[in-house]
C-alpha positions as CSV (number, residue, x, y, z in Angstrom):
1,X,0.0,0.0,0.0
2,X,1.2,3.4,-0.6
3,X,1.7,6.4,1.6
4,X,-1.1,8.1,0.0
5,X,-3.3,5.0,0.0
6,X,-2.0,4.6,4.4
7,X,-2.8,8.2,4.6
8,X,-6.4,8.1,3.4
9,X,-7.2,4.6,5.2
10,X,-6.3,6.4,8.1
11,X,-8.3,9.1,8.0
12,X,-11.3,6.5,7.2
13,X,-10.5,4.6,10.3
14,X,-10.2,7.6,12.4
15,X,-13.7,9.3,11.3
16,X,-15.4,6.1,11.4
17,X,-13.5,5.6,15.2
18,X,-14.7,9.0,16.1
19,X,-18.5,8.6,15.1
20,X,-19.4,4.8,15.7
21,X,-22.9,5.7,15.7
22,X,-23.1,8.0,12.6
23,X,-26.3,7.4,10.3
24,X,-25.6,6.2,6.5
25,X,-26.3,9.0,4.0
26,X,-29.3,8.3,2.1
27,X,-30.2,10.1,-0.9
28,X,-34.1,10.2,-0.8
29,X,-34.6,9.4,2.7
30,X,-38.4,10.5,2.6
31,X,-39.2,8.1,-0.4
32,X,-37.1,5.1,2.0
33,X,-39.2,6.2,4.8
34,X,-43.0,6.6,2.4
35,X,-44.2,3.2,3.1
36,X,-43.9,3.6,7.0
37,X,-45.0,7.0,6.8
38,X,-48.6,5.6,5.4
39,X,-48.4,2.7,7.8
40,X,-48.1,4.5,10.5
41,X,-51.1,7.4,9.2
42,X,-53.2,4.6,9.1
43,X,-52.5,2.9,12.5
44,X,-53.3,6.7,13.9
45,X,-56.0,6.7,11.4
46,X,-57.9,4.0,12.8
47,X,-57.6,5.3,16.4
48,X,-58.7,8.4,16.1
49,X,-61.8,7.5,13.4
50,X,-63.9,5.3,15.7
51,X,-65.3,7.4,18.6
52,X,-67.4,9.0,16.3
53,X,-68.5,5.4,15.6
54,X,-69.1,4.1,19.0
55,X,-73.3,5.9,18.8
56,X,-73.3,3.9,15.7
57,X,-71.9,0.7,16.9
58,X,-73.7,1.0,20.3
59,X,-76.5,1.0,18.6
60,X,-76.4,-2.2,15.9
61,X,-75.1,-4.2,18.6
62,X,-76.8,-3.6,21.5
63,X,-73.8,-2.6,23.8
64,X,-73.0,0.1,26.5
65,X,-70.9,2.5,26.4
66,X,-68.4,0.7,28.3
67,X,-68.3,-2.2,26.1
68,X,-68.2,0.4,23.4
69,X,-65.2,1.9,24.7
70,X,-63.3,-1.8,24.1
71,X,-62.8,-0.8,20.1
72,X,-60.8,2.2,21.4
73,X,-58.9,0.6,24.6
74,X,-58.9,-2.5,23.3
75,X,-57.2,-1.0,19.8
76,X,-54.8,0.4,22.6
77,X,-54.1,-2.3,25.0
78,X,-52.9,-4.7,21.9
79,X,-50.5,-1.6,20.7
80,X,-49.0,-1.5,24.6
81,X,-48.6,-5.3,24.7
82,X,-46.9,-5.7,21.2
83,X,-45.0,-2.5,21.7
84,X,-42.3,-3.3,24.6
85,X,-41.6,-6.3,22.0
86,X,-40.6,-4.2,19.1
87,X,-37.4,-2.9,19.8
88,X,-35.9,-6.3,20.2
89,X,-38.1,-7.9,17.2
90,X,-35.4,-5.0,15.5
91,X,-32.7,-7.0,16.5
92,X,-34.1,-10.4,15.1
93,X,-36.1,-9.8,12.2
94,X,-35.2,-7.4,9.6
95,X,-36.9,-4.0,9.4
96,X,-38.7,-4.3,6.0
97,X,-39.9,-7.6,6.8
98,X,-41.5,-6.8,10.0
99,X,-43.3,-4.0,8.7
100,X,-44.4,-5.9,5.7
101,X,-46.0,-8.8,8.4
102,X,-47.6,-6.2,10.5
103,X,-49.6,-4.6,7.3
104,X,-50.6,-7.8,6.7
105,X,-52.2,-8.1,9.8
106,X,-53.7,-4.7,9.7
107,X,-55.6,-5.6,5.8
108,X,-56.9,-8.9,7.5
109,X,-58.3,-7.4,10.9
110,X,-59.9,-4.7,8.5
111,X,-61.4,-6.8,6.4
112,X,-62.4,-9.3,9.1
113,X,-64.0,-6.1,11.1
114,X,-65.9,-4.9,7.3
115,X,-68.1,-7.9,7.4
116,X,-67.8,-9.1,11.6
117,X,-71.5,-10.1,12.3
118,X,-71.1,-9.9,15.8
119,X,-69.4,-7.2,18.3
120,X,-66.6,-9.8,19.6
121,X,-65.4,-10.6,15.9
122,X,-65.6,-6.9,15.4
123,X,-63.1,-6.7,18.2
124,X,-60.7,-9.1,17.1
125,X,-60.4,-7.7,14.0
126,X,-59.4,-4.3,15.7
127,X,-56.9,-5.9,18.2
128,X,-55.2,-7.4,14.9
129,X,-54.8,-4.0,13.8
130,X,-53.6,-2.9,17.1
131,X,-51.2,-5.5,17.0
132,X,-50.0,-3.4,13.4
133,X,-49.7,-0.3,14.4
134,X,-47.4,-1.7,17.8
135,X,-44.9,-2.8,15.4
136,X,-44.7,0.4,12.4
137,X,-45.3,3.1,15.0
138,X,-42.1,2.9,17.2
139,X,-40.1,1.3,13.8
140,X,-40.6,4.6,12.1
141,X,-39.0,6.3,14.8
142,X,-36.1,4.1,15.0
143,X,-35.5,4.5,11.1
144,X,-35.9,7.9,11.3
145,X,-33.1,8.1,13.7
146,X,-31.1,5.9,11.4
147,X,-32.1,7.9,7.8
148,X,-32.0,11.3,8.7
149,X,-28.5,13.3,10.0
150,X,-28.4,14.4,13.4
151,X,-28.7,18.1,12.5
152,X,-32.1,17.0,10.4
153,X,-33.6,14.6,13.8
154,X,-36.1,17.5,14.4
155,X,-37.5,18.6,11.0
156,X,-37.9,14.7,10.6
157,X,-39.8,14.1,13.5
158,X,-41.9,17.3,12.6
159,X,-42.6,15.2,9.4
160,X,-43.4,11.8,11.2
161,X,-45.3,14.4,13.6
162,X,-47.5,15.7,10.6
163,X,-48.1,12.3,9.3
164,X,-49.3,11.4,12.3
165,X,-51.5,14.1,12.9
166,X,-53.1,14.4,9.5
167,X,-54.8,11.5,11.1
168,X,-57.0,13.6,13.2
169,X,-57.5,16.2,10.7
170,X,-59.4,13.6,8.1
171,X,-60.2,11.0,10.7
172,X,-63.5,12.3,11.8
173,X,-64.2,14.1,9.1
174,X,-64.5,10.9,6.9
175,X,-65.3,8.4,9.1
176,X,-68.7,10.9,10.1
177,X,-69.4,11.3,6.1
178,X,-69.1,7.3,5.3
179,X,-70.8,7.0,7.9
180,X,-73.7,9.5,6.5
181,X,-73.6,7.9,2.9
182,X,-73.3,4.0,4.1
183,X,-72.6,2.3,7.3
184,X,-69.6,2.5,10.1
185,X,-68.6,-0.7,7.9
186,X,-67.4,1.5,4.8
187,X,-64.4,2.9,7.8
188,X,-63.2,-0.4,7.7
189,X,-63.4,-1.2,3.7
190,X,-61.1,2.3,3.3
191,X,-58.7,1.0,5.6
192,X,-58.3,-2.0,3.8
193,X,-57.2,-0.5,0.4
194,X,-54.9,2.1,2.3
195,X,-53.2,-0.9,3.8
196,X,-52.8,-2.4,0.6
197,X,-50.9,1.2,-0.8
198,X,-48.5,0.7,2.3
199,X,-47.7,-2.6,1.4
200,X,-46.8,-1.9,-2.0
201,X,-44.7,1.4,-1.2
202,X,-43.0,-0.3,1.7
203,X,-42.0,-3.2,-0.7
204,X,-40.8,-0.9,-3.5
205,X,-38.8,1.8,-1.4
206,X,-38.4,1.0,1.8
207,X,-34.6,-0.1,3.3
208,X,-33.3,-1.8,6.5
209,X,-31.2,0.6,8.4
210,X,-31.7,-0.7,11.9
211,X,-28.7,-3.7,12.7
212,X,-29.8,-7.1,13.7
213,X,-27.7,-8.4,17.4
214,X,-29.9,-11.0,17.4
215,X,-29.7,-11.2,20.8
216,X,-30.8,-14.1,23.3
217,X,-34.4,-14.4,23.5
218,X,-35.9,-14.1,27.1
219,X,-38.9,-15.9,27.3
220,X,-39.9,-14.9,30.4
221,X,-39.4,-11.4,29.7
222,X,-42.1,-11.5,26.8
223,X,-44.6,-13.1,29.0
224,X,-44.3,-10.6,31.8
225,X,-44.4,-7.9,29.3
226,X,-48.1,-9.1,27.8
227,X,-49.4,-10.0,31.1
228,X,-48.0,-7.0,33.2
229,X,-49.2,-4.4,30.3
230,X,-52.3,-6.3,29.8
231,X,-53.8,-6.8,32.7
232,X,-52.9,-3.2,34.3
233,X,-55.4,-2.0,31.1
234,X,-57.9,-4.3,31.4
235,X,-57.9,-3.6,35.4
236,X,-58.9,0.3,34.6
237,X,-60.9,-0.3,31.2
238,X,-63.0,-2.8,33.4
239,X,-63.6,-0.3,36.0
240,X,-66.6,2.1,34.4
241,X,-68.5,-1.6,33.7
242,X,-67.5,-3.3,37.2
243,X,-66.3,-0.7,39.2
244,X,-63.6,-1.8,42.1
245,X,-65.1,-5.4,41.9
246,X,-62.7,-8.2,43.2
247,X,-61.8,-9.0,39.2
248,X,-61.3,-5.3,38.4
249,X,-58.8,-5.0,41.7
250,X,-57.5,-8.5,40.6
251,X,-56.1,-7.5,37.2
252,X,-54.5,-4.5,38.7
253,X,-52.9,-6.1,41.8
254,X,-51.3,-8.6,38.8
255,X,-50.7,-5.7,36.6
256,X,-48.7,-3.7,38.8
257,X,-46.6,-6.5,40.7
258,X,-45.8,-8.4,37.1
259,X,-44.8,-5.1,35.6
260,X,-42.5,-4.5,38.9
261,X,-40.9,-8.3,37.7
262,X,-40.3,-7.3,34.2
263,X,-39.0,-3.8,35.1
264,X,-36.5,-5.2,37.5
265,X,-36.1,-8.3,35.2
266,X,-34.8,-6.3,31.7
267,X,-32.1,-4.3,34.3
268,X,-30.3,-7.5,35.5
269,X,-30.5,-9.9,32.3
270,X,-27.6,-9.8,29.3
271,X,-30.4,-9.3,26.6
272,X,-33.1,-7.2,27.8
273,X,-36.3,-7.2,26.0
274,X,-36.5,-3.7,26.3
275,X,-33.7,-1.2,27.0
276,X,-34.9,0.5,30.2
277,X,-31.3,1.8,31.2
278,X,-32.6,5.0,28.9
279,X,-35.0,5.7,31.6
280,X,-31.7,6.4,33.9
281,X,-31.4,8.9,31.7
282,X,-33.0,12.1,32.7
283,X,-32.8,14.1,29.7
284,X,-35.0,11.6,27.6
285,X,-37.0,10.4,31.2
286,X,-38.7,14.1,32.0
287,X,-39.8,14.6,28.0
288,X,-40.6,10.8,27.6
289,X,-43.4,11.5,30.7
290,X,-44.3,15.1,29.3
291,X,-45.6,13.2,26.0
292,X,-47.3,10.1,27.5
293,X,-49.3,13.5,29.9
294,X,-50.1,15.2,27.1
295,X,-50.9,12.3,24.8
296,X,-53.2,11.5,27.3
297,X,-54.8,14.2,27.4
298,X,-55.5,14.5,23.7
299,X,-57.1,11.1,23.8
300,X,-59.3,11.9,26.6
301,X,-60.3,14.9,24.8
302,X,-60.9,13.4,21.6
303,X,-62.5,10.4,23.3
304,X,-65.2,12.8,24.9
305,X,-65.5,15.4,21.8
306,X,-67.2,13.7,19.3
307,X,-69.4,12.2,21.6
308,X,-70.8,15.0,23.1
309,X,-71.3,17.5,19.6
310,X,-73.3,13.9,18.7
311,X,-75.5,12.7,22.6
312,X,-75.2,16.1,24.1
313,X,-75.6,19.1,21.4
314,X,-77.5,16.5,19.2
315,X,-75.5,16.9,15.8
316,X,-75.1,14.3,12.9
317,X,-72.0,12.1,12.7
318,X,-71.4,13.6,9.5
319,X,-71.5,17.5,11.1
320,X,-69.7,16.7,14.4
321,X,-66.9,15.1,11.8
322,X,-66.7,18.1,9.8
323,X,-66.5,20.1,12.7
324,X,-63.5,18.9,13.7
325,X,-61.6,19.9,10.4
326,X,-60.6,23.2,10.8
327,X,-58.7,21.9,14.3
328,X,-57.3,19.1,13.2
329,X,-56.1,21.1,9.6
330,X,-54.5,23.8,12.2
331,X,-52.9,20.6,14.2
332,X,-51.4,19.1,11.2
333,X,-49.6,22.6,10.5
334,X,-48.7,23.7,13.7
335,X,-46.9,20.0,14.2
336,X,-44.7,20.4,11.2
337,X,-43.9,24.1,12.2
338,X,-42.9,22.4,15.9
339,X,-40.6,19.9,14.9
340,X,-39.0,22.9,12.6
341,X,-39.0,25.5,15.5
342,X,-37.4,22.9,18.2
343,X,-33.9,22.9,16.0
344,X,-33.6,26.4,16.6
345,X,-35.2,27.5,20.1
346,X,-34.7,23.7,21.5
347,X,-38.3,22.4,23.7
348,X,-38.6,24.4,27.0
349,X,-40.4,27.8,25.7
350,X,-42.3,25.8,23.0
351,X,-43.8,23.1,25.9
352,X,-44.3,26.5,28.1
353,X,-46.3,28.1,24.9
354,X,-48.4,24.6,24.3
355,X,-49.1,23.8,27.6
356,X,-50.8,27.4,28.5
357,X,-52.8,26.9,24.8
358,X,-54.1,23.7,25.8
359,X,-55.4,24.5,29.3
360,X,-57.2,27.7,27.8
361,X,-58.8,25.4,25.2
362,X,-59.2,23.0,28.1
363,X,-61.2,25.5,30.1
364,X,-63.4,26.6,26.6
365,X,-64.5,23.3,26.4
366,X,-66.1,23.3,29.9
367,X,-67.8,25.8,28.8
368,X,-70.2,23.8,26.3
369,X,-73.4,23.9,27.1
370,X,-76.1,21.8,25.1
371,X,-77.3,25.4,23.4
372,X,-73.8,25.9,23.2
373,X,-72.9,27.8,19.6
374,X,-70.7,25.8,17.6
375,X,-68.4,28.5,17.2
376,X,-67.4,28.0,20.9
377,X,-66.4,24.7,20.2
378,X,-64.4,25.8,17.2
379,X,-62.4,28.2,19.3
380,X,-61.6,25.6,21.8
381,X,-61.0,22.5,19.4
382,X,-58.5,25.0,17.8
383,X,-56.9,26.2,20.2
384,X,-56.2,22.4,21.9
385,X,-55.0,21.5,18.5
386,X,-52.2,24.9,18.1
387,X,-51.1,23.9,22.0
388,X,-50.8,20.4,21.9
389,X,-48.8,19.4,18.9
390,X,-46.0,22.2,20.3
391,X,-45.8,19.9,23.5
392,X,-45.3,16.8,21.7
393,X,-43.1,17.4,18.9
394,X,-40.1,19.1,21.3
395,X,-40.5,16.9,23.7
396,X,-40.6,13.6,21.7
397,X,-37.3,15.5,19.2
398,X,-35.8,16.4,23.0
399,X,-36.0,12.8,24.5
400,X,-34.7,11.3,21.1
401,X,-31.7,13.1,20.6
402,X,-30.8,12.7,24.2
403,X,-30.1,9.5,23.6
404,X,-26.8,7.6,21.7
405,X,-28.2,5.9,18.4
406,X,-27.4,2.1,19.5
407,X,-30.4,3.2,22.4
408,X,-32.5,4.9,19.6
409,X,-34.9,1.5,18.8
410,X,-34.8,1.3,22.6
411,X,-36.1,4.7,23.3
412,X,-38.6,4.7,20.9
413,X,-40.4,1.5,22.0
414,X,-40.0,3.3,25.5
415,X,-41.5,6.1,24.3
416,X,-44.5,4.8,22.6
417,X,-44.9,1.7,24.8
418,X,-45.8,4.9,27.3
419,X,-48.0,6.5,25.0
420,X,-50.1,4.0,24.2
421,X,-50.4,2.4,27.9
422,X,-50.8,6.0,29.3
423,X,-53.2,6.8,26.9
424,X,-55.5,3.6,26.8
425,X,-56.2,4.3,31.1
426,X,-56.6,8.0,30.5
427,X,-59.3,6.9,27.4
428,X,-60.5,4.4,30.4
429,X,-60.7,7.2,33.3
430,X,-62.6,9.9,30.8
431,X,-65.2,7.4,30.4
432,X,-65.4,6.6,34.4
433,X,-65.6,10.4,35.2
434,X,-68.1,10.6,32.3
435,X,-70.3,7.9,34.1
436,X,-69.4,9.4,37.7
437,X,-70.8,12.9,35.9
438,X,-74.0,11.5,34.6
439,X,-74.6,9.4,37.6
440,X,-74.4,12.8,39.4
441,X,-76.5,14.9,37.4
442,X,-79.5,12.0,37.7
443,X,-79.1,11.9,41.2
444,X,-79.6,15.8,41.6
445,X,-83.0,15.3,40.0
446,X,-81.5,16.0,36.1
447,X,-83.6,14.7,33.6
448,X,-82.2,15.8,30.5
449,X,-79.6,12.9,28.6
450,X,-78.1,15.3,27.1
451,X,-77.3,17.7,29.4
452,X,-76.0,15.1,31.4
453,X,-73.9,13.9,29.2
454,X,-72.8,17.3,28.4
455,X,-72.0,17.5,32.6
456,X,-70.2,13.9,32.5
457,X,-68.0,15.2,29.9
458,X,-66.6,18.5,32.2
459,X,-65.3,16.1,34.1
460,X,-63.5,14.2,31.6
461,X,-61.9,17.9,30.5
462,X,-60.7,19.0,34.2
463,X,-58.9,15.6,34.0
464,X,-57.2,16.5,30.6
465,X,-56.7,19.8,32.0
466,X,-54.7,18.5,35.2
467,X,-52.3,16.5,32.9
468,X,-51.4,19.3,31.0
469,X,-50.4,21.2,34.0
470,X,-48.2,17.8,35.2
471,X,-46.5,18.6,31.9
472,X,-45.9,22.8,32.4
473,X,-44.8,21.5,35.6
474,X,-41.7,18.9,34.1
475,X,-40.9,21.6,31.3
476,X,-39.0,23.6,34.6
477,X,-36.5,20.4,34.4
478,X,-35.9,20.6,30.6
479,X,-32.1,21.5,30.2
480,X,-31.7,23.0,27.1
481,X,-28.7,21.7,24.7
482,X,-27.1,24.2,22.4
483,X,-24.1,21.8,21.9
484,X,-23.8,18.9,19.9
485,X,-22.7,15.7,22.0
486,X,-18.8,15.5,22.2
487,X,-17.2,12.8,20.2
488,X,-15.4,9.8,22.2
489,X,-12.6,9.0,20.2
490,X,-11.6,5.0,19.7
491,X,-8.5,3.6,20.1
492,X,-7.0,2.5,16.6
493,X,-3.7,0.4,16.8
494,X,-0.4,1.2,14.8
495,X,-0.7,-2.1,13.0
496,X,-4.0,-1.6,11.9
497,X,-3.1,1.5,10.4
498,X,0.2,0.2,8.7
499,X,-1.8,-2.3,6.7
């Protein structure tokens, strides 16, 4: 080899030495990332589309509300069982091929949900696409962290955030206008063909940039996860049908002491499941628990929303859908502008700015009255959707780039294994404190179903409300980082370099 030749090979070794977990370039890293970006549009999709469908589906099937509830927490309590799982599915099974399997299941479950005859085939057909969406959400994330530069990580994730959130915008808005011109079923036929699009664009353009360990497989681990996550969601979904019965404390009891076993479990094996050594981390531990708070919130809100412009102001399906347009348009903006906005003012003053939006709109929504005008909703819809996509964006761009990029699978699965867990008991507790307000408004002599309903619901907001102020309250322990992480050089011996 020459000198020139030893020259450049050491300048190879040396950046490579220096940067161990640098991302490959990609050219078109938004066409690589297109068929999860539609995977994971249609995972949100379907979870924010059917509580303007649970009236409907109430009423074919002859079910309560609480049973209703099932096609929203159930959808969630499969994500939060399959999601602890992902991260080290990453390491086993390649990327593209994981994906491909878990858009699969998601055009089966909607087609078997399109014709289910009964409510319990109905829900299996959802859980199968809660099982999907588990496996693309956090996998998007984890790409993105492997596609996109460093210096790009936020402007991504405002992408992945507008995807995500273009969800809400159309959600209601079709699923209330198929509803209008067919049945609840014709949801479920759309699904369908998007998951077929997904399948073909993941297949054509989509690249595995996440490295296989293939680690040891911990049985044990993958058992406590399902039964620990399981059971803790069942415990609270169960409690607005069986209140604190002896089952309903049961599933908790097991929920909480399993979960304890796994935690404890993935810190002292070789091969964790699940990474939770990024929780020691406080940088991504105080954002991860701003965006489960404020994910929370927004499904507790849009849990009660639809419901009430539909049982307690009396509008259509297809009016209360179209109602929630201009919001969820404004939502879809205002997320792409946040993930923008954090890589050059960082998270703390955009959480302060989202967090005091969202209680206002919070507090407007209290407001609603069954004579209420609809431009009163409007203003509050709107300005919940501005706030809340300013909280999640710098939080979720914050907690990611806190971490090294061998944790960034890890993190993610943390991150959205939260989420979803968080979200299906706070989509559980809205519908308790619904009950608990209705119960209360009967047994002060109210006669009126609607305005009770419309009462039930206040409560549900105050609770949305308080986890917004948990998450102003964490933004004080945000420590902003204007630096980029120093770089740990690597040993390189003399003999490696003189070959």
């Amino acid at each position: 080899m020459s000198v020139n030749q030893a020259t450049i090979r050491k300048n190879q070794l040396s950046d490579d030495a220096f940067v161990p977990d640098a991302p490959k370039h990609f050219d078109h890293p938004h066409k690589i990332m297109l068929g999860l970006y539609i995977s994971v549009f249609l995972g949100m999709l379907s979870e924010t589309s059917m509580n303007i469908t649970l009236p409907d589906l109430m009423t074919d099937f002859g079910i309560s509300s609480g049973t209703a509830q099932w096609m929203v927490v159930g959808y969630m309590l499969a994500i939060g069982v399959v999601l602890p799982c992902v991260g080290f599915m990453l390491k086993w099974v390649k990327a593209k091929t994981l994906v491909l399997f878990a858009l699969v299941c998601f055009l089966i479950g909607a087609i078997v949900c399109t014709a289910a005859p009964t409510f319990p085939i109905l829900l299996a057909g959802r859980i199968l696409q809660g099982i999907s969406t588990g496996i693309v959400l956090p996998t998007m994330y984890a790409a993105i962290m492997r596609v996109f530069p460093p210096h790009k990580i936020g402007a991504a994730n405002g992408v992945a955030g507008l995807v995500i959130m273009f969800a809400p915008v159309i959600g209601p808005t079709i699923a209330g206008a198929l509803i209008g011109a067919f049945s609840w079923r014709a949801i479920f036929a759309l699904f369908a063909v998007v998951a077929i699009i997904a399948i073909a664009c993941t297949a054509l353009f989509f690249v595995t940039p996440i490295e296989r360990t293939r680690p040891n497989v911990d049985v044990i681990s993958i058992l406590a996860s399902a039964i620990g996550f399981g059971c803790l969601v069942a415990g609270v979904s169960l409690i607005s049908d069986m209140g604190f019965s002896a089952v309903v404390i049961g599933l908790l009891v097991v929920g909480v002491i399993v979960l304890a076993f796994y935690a404890r479990r993935q810190l002292t094996i070789a091969d964790p499941l699940l990474d939770l050594r990024a929780l020691g981390i406080a940088a991504f531990r105080t954002p991860a628990i701003m965006i489960s708070c404020s994910f929370s919130c927004t499904l507790a809100f849009m849990y009660l929303v639809p419901q009430e412009l539909q049982r307690g102001m009396g509008l259509s399906s297809t009016v209360a859908g179209l109602l929630m347009l201009p919001g969820g348009v404004i939502n879809a903006l205002c997320t792409l502008a946040a993930g923008r906005m954090f890589d050059r003012h960082g998270a703390k003053r955009l959480v302060w700015a989202g967090s005091v939006l969202s209680i206002i709109g919070g507090a407007l929504f209290c407001a609603i009255g069954v004579s209420t005008p609809v431009a009163l909703f409007l203003a509050a819809h709107i300005i919940v959707m501005v706030g809340i996509p300013f909280i999640q964006q710098s939080a979720q761009s914050a907690a990611l780039k806190s971490l090294p990029g061998h944790m960034a699978a890890d993190g993610s699965t943390i991150m959205n294994t939260m989420q979803q867990v968080c979200g299906a008991i706070a989509t559980a507790v809205a519908t308790c404190l619904l009950g608990l307000g209705q119960t209360n408004y009967t047994a002060a002599g109210g006669t009126n179903p609607a305005q009770g309903f419309v009462d039930g619901s206040r409560y549900g907001y105050l609770f949305g409300m308080a986890l917004v102020v948990i998450v102003l309250a964490l933004s004080f322990l945000l420590k902003e980082r204007h630096d980029e992480p120093k770089l740990v050089p690597v040993h390189v011996d003399a003999e490696t370099l003189a070959v």
